[in-house]
N, C-alpha and C positions, 0 to 999 in steps of 0.2 A: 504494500500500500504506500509505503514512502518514497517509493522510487517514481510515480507517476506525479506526484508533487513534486520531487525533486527535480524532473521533467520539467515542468509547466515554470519553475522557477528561473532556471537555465534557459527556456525558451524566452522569458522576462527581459533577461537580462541581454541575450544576444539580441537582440528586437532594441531595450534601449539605447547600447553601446552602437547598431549600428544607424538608426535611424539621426542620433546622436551627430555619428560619424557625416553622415548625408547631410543634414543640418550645418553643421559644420563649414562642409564644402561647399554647398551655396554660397553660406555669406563670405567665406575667404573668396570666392570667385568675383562678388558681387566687390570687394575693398581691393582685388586686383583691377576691375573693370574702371573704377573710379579713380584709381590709380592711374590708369593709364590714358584715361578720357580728357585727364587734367594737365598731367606730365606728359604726357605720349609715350611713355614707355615705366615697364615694372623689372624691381632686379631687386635678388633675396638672397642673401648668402646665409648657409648654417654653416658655423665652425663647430659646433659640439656635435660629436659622432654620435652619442648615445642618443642627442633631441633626434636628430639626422634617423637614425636606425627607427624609434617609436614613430615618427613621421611616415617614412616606408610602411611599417609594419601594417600603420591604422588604414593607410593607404591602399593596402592589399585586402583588410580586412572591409575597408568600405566596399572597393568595385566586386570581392566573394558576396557581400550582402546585397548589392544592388543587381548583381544576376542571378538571386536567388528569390528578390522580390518578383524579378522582370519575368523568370522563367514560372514562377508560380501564378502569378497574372493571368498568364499566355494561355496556362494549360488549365487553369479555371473560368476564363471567356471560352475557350474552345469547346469545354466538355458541353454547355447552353448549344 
């Protein structure tokens, strides 16, 4: 019985971390655009390897979460 709650908790949580994540990249997209709409150009240096690495990391984790919302979309308008 604990493990189907631990389940749905787990599902909680990757659901907030990645929608989170997607949140996220809008508005960084949206303070690049403005960025650049102003200045005509954007440039971002990371020196810290480890911000650098959790950056990658979220990065990979957002576009695994946003083909797992897209392909589930897909395949729940198809089954109608």
């Amino acid at each position: 019985m604990a493990l189907p709650k631990f389940n749905h908790k787990l599902s909680i949580v990757i659901h907030t971390l990645g929608l989170s994540c997607l949140g996220g990249a809008i508005f960084l997209q949206i303070l690049v655009f403005l960025a650049i709409s102003q200045q005509g150009y954007f440039m971002a240096i990371e020196t810290n390897p480890l911000i650098l690495s959790a950056e990658i990391g979220l990065t990979a984790f957002t576009l695994a979460y946003f083909v797992y919302l897209y392909l589930k979309l897909m395949r729940s308008n198809l089954k109608r």
